[in-house]
C-alpha positions as CSV (number, residue, x, y, z in Angstrom):
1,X,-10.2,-3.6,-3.3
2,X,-13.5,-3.2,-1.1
3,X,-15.9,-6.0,0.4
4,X,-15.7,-9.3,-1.2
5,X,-18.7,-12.0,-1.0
6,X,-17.4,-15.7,-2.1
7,X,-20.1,-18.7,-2.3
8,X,-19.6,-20.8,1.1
9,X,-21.1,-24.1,2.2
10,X,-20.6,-24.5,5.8
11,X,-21.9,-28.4,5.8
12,X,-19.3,-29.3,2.8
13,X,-16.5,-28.0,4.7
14,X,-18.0,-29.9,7.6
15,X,-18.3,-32.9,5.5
16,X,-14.8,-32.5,4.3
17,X,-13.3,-32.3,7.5
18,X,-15.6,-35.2,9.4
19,X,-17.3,-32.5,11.4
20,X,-13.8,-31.6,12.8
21,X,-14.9,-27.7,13.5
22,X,-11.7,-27.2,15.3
23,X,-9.8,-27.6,11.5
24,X,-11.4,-23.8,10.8
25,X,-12.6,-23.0,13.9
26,X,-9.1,-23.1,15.7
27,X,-10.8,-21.1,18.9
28,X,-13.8,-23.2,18.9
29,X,-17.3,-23.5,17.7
30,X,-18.2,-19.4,16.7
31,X,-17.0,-16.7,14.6
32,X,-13.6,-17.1,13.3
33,X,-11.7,-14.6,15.3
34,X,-9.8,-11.5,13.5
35,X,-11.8,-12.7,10.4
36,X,-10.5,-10.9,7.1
37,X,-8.0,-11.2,4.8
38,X,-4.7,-12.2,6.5
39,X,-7.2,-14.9,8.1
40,X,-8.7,-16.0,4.9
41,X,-5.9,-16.6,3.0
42,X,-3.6,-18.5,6.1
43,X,-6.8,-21.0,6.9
44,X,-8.3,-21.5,3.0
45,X,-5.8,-21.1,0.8
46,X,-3.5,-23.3,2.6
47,X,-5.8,-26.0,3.1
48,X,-7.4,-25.8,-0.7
49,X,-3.8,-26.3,-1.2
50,X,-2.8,-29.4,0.5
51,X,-6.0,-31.2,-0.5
52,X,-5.5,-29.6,-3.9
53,X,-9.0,-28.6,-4.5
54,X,-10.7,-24.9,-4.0
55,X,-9.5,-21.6,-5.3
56,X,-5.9,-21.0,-4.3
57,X,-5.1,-18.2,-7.4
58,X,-6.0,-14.3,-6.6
59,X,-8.3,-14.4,-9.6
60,X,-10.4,-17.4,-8.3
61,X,-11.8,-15.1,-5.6
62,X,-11.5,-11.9,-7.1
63,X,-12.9,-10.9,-9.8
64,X,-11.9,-7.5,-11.2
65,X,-14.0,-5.7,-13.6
66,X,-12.8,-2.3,-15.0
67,X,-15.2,0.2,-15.8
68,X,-14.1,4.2,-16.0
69,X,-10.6,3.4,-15.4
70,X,-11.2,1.9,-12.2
71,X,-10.8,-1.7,-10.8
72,X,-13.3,-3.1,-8.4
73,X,-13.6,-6.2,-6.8
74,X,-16.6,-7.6,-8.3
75,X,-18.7,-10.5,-6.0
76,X,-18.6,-13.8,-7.2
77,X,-21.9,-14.6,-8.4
78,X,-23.6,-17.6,-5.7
């Protein structure tokens, strides 16, 4: 569905987990390695799920608009 840009604060989720970077960061401090969808939606979704806050539904992060008969992922506005 093409490139999809979500609103991210870094220092929230560092606030949330008491600085603990290794709760994203399983490799250590740095880019998330193999970064992309499969990644995304093993590390967020199941963590927004067990503390039960944070988009966990497709729709939360991607928006679809459909214009000529084609759906797009639409960014979330920031």
């Amino acid at each position: 569905m093409g490139d999809l840009t979500l609103p991210f604060t870094h220092w929230a989720h560092q606030k949330l987990t008491d600085n603990n970077c290794t709760s994203c960061h399983p490799s250590g401090i740095g880019k998330i390695e193999n970064w992309g969808k499969e990644a995304a939606h093993a590390l967020c979704v199941s963590c927004h799920q067990r503390r039960e806050k944070g988009p966990v539904q497709c729709e939360e992060c991607h928006k679809v608009s459909v214009s000529r008969g084609l759906r797009e992922t639409v960014p979330t506005p920031r």
